[in-house]
C-alpha positions in Angstrom: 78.9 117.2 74.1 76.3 119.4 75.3 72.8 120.1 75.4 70.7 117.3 76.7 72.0 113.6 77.9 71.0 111.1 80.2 73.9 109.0 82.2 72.6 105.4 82.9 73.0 103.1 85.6 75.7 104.6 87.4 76.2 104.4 91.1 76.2 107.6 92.3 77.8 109.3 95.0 76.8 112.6 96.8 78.0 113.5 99.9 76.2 116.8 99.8 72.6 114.6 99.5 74.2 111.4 101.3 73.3 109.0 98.8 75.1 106.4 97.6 73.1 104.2 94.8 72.8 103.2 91.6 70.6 105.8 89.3 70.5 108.1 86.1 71.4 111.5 86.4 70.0 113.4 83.6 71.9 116.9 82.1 70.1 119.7 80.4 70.7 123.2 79.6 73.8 123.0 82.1 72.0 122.0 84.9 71.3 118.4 86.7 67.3 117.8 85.2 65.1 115.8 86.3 63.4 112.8 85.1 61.4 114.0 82.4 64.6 115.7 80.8 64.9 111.6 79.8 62.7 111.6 77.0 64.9 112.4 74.0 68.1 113.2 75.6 71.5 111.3 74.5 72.2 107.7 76.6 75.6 107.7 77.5 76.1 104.4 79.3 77.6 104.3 83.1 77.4 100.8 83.9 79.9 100.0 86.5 80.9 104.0 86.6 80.9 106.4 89.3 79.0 109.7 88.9 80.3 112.3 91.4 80.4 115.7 92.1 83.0 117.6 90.4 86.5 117.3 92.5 87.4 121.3 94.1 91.3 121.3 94.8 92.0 123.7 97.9 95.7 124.4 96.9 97.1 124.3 93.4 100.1 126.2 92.1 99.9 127.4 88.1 102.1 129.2 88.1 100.8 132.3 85.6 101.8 134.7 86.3 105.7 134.9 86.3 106.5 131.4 85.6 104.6 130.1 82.4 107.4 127.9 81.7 106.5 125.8 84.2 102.4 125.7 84.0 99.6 128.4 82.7 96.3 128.3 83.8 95.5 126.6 81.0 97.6 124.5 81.0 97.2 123.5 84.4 93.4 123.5 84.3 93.2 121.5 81.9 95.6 119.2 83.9 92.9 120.0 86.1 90.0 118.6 84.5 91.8 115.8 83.1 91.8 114.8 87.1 88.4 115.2 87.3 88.4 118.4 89.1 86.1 121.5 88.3 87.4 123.8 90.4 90.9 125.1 92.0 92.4 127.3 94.2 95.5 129.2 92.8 97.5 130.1 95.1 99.2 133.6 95.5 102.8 133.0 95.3 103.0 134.2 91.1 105.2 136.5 89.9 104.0 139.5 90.7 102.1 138.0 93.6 98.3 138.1 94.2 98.0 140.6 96.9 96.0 143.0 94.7 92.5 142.7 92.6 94.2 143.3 89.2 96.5 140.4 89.4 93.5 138.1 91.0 91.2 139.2 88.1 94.4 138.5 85.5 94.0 135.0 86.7 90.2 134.8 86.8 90.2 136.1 82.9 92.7 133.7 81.8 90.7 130.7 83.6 87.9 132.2 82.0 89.2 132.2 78.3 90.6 128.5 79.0 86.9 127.0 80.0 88.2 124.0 81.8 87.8 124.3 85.5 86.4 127.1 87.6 89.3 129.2 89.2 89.0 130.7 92.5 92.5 132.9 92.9 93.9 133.0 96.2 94.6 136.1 98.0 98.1 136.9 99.9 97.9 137.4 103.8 101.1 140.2 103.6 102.1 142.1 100.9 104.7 140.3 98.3 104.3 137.4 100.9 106.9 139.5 103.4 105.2 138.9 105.8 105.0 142.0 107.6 102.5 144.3 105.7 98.5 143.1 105.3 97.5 142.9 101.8 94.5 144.5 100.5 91.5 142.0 101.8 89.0 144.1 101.3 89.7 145.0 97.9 90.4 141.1 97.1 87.5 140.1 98.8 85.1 142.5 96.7 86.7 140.6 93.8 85.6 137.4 95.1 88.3 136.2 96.8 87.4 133.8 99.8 90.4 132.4 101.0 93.9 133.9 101.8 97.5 132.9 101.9 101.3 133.5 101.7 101.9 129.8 100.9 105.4 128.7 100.7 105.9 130.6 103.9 104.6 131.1 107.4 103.2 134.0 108.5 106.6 134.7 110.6 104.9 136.4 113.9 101.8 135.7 115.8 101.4 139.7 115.6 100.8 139.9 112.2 98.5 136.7 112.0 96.6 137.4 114.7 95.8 140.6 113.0 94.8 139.0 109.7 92.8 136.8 111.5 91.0 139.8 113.3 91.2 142.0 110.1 89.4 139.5 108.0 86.6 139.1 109.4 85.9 142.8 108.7 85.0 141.5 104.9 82.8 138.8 105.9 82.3 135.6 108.1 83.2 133.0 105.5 86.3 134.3 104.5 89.7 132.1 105.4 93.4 132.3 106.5 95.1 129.4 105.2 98.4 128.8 106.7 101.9 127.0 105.3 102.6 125.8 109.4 106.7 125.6 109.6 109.0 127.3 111.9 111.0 129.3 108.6 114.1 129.0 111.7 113.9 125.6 112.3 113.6 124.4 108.5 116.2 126.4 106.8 118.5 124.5 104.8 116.8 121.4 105.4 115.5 119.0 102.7 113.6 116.4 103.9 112.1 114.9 107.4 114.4 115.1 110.4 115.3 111.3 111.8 117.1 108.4 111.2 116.6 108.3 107.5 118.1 111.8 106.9 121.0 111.0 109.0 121.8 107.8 106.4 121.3 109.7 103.7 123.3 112.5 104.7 120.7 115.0 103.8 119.5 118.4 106.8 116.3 117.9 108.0 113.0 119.7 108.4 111.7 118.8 112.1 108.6 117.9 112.6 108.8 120.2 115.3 109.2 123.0 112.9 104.9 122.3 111.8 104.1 121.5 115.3 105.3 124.8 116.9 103.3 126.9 114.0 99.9 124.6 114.3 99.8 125.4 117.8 100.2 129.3 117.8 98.0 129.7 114.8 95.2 127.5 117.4 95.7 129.3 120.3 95.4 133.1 117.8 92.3 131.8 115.8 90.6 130.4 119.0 91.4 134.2 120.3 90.1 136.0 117.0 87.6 134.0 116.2 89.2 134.0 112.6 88.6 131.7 110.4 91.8 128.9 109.8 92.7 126.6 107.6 95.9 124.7 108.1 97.4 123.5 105.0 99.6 120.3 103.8 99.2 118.4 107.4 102.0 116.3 107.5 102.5 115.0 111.4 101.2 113.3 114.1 101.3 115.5 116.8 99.6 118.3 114.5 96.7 116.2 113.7 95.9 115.9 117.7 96.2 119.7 117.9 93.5 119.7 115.2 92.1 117.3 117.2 91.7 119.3 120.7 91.0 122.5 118.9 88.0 121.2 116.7 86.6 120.1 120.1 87.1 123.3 121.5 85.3 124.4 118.9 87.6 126.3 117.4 87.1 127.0 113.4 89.6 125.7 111.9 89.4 123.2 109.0 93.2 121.4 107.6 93.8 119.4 104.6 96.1 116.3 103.2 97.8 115.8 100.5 97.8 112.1 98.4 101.6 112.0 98.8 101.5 112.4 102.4 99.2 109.7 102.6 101.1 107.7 100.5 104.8 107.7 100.9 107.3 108.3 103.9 110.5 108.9 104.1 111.9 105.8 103.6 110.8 106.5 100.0 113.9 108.6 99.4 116.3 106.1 99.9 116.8 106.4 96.1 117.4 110.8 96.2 114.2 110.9 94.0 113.5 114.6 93.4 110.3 114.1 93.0 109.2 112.9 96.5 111.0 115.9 97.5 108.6 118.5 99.0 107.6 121.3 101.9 106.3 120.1 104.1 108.5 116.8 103.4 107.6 113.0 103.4 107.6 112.0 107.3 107.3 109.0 109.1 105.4 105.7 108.8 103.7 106.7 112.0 102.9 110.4 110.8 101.5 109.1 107.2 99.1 106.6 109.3 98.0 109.0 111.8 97.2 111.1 108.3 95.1 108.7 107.4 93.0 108.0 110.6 92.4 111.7 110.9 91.1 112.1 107.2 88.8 109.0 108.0 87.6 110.3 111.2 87.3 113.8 109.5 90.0 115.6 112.4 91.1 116.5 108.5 89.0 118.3 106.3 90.0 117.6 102.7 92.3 116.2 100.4 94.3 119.1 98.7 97.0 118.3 95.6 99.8 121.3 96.1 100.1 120.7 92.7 103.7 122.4 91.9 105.0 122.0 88.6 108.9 122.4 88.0 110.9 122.7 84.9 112.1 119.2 83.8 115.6 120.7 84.3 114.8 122.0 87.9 114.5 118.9 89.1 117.0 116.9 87.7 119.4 118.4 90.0 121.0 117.2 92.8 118.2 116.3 95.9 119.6 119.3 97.8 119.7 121.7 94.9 116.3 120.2 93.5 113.1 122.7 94.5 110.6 121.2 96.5 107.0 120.3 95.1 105.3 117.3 92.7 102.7 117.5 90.5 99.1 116.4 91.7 96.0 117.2 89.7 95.7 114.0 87.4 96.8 111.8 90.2 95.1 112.8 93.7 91.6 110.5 92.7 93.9 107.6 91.8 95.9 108.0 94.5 93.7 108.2 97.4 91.5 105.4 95.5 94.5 103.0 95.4 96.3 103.9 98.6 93.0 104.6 100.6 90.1 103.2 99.7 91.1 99.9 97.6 93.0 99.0 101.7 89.9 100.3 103.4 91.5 103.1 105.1 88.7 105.2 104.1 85.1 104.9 102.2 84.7 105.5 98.6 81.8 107.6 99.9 84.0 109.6 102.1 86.8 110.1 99.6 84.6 111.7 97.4 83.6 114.0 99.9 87.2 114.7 101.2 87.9 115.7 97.2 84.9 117.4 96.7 82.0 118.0 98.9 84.4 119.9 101.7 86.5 121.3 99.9 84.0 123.3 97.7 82.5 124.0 101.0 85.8 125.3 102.6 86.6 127.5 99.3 82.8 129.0 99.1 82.7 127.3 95.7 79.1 127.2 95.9 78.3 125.8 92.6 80.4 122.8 92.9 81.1 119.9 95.4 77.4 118.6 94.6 74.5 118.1 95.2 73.7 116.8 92.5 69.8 117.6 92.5 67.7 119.1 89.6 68.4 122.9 88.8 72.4 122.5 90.5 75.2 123.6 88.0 76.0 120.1 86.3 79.2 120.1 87.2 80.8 116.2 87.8 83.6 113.5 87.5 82.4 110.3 86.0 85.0 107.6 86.7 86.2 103.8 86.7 87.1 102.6 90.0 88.5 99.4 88.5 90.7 100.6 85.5 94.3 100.2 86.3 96.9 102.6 84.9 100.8 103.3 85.1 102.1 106.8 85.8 103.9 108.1 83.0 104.9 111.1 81.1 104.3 112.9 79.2 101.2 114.5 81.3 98.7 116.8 80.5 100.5 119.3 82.8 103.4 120.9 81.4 105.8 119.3 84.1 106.6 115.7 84.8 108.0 115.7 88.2 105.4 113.5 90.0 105.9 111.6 93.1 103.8 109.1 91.3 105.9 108.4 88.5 106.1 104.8 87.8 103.3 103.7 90.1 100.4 101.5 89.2 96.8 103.0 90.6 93.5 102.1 90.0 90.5 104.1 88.7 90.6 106.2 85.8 88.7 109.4 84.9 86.1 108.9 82.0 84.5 112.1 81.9 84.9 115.6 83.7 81.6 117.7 82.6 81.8 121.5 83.7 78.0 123.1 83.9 77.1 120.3 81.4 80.2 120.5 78.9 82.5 117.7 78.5 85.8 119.0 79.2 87.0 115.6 79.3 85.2 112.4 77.2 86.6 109.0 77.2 89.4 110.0 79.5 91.1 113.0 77.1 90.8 116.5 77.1 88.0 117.5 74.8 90.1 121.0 74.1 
């Protein structure tokens, strides 16, 4: 559906334009219209639906290129839109990695070609994420790149970070470092959360220790530089009061969550589940609620998926052979609906602005995160808060291996409209 259309009687939420009520929201041409663009246009009713502004996902792995067998770009955007998102952040760790304009504009293209959610590539820190050499910012950033990272791995020495930091800023003030915070020597052959629970099950930890010690040097080099820092995947405690003191400091550094960290702990792997197996890992009760208050006092930022799609053979291996990483796009607004929101952990109003407003603001996504005012890119997730659904494959995605599998959640995307095409109608894929 395109052209002209009129949603009805929907509440809507905007972070961007704090308003939370019930009203129409007419689409024209593309763009959000105003109330004479009523006359004529197509009623679509939203009784009892959400209208939002489009989720933005700070840190999603598709996997093109080098592994197409686990995702594409469009096969993960369209994962994508199915979850109500409109725009993504693909991280650099492809095959060759994104430390160059030609591969960053390879995935650009591709996103282009697909049409179902706005790409924004992200950019190595280091050359073939080594961790030693700085990758071309300059030449990324002319190519639109706005945020930077070697995910999957620290960046090993505060030498070279606080150079990035510094280096970065050379290309303009709204450009990002976004760090993967563990110790690589304190991790290393270690699958899951250090404690008790890895000590039953017989399986080497991943100290918490190992995110603290990272979260703190990255601080103390961005309150040096000046830099711009996001901290990615926060999944303890003691990091979220760093976060804390920094932010107060006034040091600029935003961090996200994930849903599965704010869902599960470790306890959840009494059963060797591959799929709740992931870096930074499940932690502890008292991590995952300390998670939580920080999202709802805004210590963190957004909610991010690290959507990482694996082979179905992958991870059917054994828990310590298995890779790390689950699936996230066509969850994350169920999740944080049902685990967050439904309790009262957070506000509907401020979930929708940890998914979208923030995060499009973080990523420099301009056109997205709302608000969702006459002549803005009509690009929105229309949903049911109420519908109830079961986790089950097959997915969109190409890959199965969610931590979600099997769980109940409520509220269910409808409609996914990107610059006023339906990408997603009555909950499907339109393409």
């Amino acid at each position: 559906m395109s052209g002209r259309y009129l949603f009805a009687g929907g509440r809507v939420i905007d972070p961007a334009a704090g308003i939370d009520e019930v009203r129409d929201v007419a689409v024209a041409d593309g763009v959000i219209a105003g109330p004479e663009a009523a006359a004529g246009a197509e009623l679509i009713d939203a009784d009892g639906l959400v209208i939002a502004p489009g989720l933005a996902d700070l840190h999603a792995h598709l996997r093109e290129p080098g592994d197409e067998h686990k995702e594409t770009v469009e096969t993960g955007t369209r994962a994508a839109a199915a979850g109500g998102y409109t725009a993504v952040a693909a991280m650099a760790n492809t095959r060759p990695v994104a430390d160059n304009a030609s591969v960053v504009q390879a995935v650009r293209d591709r996103a282009a070609e697909a049409g179902l959610c706005d790409v924004f590539p992200v950019g190595a820190i280091t050359r073939g994420l080594e961790g030693e050499v700085l990758a071309e910012f300059g030449e990324m950033a002319a190519a639109g790149v706005r945020m930077f990272s070697d995910d999957g791995h620290a960046v090993p020495t505060a030498r070279v970070l606080r150079n990035a930091l510094t280096y970065i800023q050379a290309f303009g003030d709204d450009l990002v470092i976004a760090e993967h915070a563990e110790d690589a020597s304190l991790v290393e052959g270690g699958h899951m959360h250090e404690g008790v629970r890895s000590a039953s099950l017989g399986l080497a930890g991943r100290p918490a220790e190992a995110e603290e010690i990272v979260v703190a040097r990255d601080l103390a080099l961005a309150r040096a530089t000046g830099g711009r820092l996001h901290l990615c995947h926060v999944s303890t405690a003691r990091a979220v009061e760093l976060i804390r003191r920094a932010k107060a400091d006034g040091v600029r550094v935003t961090a996200e969550v994930t849903p599965h960290h704010l869902t599960f702990t470790d306890e959840d792997l009494d059963t060797y589940d591959t799929n709740r197996k992931m870096h930074p890992p499940l932690r502890s009760s008292e991590d995952r609620d300390a998670l939580r208050a920080a999202l709802a006092d805004g210590t963190i930022d957004a909610v991010a998926t690290d959507h990482a799609p694996h082979a179905i053979e992958e991870k059917e291996a054994e828990f310590d052979r298995a890779p790390p990483g689950t699936i996230g796009l066509e969850t994350a607004l169920a999740a944080i609906l049902t685990e967050l929101v439904e309790p009262g952990h957070v506000s509907l109003a401020r979930a929708i602005d940890a998914l979208s407003t923030t995060p499009a603001r973080i990523l420099g996504a301009s056109d997205h995160g709302g608000p969702i005012e006459p002549g803005r890119p009509a690009n929105l997730v229309v949903f049911d808060p109420e519908r109830e659904w079961v986790v089950e494959a097959p997915f969109v995605s190409k890959a199965r291996n969610s931590a979600f599998l099997g769980a109940r959640l409520r509220g269910a995307v409808v409609a996914t409209v990107l610059r006023g095409e339906f990408v997603v109608a009555d909950g499907k894929p339109t393409r």
